[in-house]
C-alpha positions in Angstrom: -32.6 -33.3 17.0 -29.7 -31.5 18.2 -29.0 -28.3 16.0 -25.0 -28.0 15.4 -24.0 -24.5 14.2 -21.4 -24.5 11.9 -19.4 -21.0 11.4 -17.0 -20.6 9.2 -15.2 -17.0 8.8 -13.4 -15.5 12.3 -12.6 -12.5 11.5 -12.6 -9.0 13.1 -16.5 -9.6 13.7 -16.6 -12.8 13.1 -14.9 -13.6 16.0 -16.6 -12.4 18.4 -20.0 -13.3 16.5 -19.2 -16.7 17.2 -17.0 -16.5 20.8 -20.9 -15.0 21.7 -23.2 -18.5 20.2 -21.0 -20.6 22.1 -20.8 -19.0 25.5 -24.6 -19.0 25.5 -25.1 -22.7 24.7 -24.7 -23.2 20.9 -23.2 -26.7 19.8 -20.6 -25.2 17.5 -18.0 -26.0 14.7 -15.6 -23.4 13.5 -13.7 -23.0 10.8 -11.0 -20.3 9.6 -7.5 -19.8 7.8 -6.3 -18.3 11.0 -5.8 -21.0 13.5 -5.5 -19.0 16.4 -8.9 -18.1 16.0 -10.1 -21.2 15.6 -7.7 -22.1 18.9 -9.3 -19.1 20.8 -12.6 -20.7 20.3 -11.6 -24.6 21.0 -11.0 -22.8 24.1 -14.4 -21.9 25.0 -15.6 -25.2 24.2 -16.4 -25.3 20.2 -15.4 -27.7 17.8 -12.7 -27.3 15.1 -14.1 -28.1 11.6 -11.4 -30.4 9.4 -13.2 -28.9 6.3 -15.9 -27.0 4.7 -17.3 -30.4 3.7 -16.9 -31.9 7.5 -19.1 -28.8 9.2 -21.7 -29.1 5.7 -22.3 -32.4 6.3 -22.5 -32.1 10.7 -24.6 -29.0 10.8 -28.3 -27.6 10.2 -26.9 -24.2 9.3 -23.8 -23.1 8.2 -22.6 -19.8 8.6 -20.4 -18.0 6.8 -19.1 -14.5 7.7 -16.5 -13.8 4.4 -14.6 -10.7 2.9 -16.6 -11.0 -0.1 -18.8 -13.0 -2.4 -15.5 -14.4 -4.3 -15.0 -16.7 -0.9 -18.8 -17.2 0.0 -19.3 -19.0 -3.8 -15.8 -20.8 -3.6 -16.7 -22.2 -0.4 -20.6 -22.9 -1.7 -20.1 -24.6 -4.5 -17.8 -27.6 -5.9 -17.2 -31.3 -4.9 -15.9 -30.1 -1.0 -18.5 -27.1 -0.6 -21.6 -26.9 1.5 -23.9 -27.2 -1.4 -22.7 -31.1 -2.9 -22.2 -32.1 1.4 -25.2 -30.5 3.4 -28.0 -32.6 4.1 -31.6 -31.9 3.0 -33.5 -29.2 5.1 -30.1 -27.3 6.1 -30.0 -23.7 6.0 -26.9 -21.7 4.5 -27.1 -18.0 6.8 -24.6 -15.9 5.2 -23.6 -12.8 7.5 -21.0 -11.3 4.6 -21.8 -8.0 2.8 -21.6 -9.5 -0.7 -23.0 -8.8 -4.1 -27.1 -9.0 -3.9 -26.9 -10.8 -7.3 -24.4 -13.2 -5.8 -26.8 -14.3 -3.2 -30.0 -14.5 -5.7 -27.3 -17.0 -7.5 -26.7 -18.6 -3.7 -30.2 -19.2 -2.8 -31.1 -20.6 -6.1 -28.4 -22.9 -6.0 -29.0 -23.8 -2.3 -32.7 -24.8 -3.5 -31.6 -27.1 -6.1 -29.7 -29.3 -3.6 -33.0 -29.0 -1.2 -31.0 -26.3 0.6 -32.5 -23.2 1.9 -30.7 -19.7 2.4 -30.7 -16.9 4.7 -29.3 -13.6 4.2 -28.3 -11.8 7.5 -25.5 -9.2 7.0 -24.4 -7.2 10.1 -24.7 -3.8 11.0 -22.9 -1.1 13.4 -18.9 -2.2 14.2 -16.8 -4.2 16.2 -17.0 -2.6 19.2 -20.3 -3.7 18.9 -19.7 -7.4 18.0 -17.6 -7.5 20.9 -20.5 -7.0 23.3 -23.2 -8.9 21.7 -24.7 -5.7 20.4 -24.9 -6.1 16.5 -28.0 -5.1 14.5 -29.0 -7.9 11.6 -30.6 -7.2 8.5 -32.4 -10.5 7.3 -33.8 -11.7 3.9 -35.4 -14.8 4.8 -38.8 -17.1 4.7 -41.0 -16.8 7.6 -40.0 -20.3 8.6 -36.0 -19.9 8.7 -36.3 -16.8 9.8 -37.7 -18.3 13.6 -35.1 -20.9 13.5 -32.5 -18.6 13.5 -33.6 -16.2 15.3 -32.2 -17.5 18.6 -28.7 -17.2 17.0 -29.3 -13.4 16.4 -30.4 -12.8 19.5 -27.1 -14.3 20.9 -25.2 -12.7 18.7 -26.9 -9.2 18.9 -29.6 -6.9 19.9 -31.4 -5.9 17.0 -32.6 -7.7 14.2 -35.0 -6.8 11.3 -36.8 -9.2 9.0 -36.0 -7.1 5.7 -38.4 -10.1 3.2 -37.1 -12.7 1.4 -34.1 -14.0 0.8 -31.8 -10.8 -1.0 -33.2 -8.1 0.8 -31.0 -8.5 4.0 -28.1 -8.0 1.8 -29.6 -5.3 0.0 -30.5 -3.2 2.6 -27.1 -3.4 3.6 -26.0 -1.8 1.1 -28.3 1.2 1.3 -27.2 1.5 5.2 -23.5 1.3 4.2 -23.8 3.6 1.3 -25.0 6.5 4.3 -22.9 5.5 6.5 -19.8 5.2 4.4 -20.6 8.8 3.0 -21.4 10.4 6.0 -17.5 9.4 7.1 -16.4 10.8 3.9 -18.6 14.0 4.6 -17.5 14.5 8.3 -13.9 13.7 7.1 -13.8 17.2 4.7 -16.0 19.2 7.3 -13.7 18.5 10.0 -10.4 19.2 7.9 -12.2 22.8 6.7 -12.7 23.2 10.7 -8.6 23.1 10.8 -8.1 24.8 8.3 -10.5 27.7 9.2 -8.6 27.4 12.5 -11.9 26.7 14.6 -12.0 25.3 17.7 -13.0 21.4 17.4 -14.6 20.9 20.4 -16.9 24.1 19.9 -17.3 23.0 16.2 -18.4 19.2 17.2 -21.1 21.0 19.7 -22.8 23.0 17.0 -22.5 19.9 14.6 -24.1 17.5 17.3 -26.6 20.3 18.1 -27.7 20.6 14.6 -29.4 18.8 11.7 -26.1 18.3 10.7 -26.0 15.3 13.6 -25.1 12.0 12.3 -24.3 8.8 13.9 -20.9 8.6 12.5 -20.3 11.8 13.6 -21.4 10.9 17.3 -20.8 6.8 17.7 -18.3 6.5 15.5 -15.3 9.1 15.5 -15.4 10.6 19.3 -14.5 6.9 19.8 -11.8 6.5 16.8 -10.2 9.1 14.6 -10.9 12.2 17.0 -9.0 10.4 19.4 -6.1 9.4 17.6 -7.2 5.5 17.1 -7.2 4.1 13.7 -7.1 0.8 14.6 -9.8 -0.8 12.2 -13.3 -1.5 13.7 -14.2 -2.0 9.9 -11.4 -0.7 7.2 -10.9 1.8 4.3 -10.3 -1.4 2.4 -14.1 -3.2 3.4 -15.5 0.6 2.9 -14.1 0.6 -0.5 -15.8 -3.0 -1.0 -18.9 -2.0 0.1 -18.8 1.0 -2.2 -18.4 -1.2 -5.4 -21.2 -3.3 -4.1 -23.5 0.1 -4.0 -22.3 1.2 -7.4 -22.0 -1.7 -9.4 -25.7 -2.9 -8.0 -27.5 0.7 -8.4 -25.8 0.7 -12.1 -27.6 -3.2 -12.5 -31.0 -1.3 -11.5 -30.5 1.5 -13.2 -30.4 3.8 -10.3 -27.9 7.0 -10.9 -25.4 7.4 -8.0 -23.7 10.2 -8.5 -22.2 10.9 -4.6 -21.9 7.2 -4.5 -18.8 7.3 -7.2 -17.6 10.1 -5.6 -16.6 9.3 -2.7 -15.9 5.4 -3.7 -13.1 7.5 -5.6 -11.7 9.2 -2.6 -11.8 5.9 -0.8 -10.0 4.7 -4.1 -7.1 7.6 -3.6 -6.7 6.4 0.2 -6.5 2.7 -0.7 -3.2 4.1 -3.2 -2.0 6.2 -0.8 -1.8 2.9 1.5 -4.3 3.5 4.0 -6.2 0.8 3.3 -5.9 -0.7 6.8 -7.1 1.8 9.1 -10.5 2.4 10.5 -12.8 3.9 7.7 -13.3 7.0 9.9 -9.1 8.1 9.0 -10.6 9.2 5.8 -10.3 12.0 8.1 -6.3 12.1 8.5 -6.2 11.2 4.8 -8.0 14.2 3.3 -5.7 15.8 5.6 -2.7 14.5 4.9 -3.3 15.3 1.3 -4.1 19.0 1.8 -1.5 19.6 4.6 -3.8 20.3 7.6 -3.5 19.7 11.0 -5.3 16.4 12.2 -8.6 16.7 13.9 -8.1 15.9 17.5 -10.2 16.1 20.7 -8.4 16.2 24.1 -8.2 13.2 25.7 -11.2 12.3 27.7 -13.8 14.2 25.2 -17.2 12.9 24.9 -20.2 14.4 22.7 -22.6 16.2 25.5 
């Protein structure tokens, strides 16, 4: 039997996700708000979806790459969703970072109907979506998680099998928690730099020489902020998501997050201030802004040695 992919949800890294499955063979069915996305990949052969129903009831797994897990259950559940139009045996693989309970809720349901469910959340940015370079954390059975591991592999380069279903998604969270705080940290550091009036190119060396290396510090803001580009790989607003997720799911296990709150309040500030839409690594220019300091900036051309 032919497998049809059905992928609903072309955003920033959806996109891409997708534009990758069906240059390397995939039979796919898209399906987005934004029709020139869904144009952009009619033009490299997919199909467009008329509905969430129509790609539920023409594909063995749906994917769904959503904001949150407010559009992942609307689009689940209900007379039109994937769970009441899916045939027997098709697997739901939902690539969102959404609320772990949400997805026990998810799989459950998806079971009743015969359904299975995969939960495969992305990691690193954009940039790395763009060239087929994502890393996927998966909560899956044995069994799905072979059948769509061919999909990852098109869509990625690194892919861990985390358990079962809910513990893609919960790892997640643990990785974004780090790596949303280690912008936040790197954000003050480099504004005491300025206002210290150190050099920021020597001051980057000595961080990047140090224990006080971090990935976002190396991949993410030589590449971004530093240079002036806050175009969003992944925004202050999704950080600020993400950061609810952590809290609200280590308060539901009883797991005291102290850091955690704090620095899903200063995301909380920027989101007021309005800079919600820039690249999470401008928490940067916000704290900043706020405290009248010069911008952190390398010369153009700078990369970490």
């Amino acid at each position: 039997m032919t497998t049809k992919i059905g992928f609903i949800g072309l955003g920033r890294m959806g996109k891409p996700m997708a534009s990758h499955l069906q240059k390397k063979g995939f039979d796919l069915i898209v399906l987005d708000l934004n029709q020139q996305a869904v144009a952009e990949l009619v033009a490299l052969g997919a199909t467009a979806g008329q509905s969430v129903a129509d790609i539920a009831r023409s594909c063995n797994i749906v994917i769904t790459m959503l904001p949150s897990s407010v559009e992942v259950e609307k689009l689940s559940y209900g007379a039109d969703g994937i769970f009441a139009n899916a045939a027997k045996g098709t697997i739901l693989m939902d690539m969102s970072t959404i609320d772990p309970l949400a997805t026990d809720r998810l799989s459950a349901e998806a079971n009743k109907h015969g359904l299975t469910m995969v939960d495969a959340p992305v990691g690193r940015l954009a940039e790395h979506a763009d060239r087929a370079e994502c890393l996927f954390m998966v909560g899956a059975s044995d069994a799905d998680f072979k059948t769509v591991t061919p999909l990852l592999n098109a869509m990625g380069n690194s892919t861990f099998h985390c358990g079962p279903v809910g513990t893609g998604g919960r790892t997640k969270l643990v990785n974004n928690y780090v790596a949303i705080t280690l912008t936040q940290v790197n954000g003050e550091a480099l504004a005491l730099s300025q206002r210290f009036g150190l050099d920021i190119t020597k001051t980057l060396a000595v961080l990047l020489g140090t224990s006080a290396n971090n990935g976002q510090l190396r991949m993410n803001f030589p590449n971004k902020v530093l240079a002036g580009d806050t175009t969003p790989g992944f925004t202050i607003d999704l950080a600020h998501k993400d950061l609810s997720l952590v809290v609200n799911a280590a308060h539901a296990a009883k797991v005291p997050m102290p850091v955690a709150a704090a620095v899903h309040e200063s995301f909380s500030q920027a989101r007021a201030a309005e800079f919600g839409a820039i690249d999470f690594s401008g928490i940067a220019d916000v704290i900043c802004e706020v405290s009248k300091i010069n911008k952190p900036r390398v010369p153009k051309g700078w990369k970490p040695s």
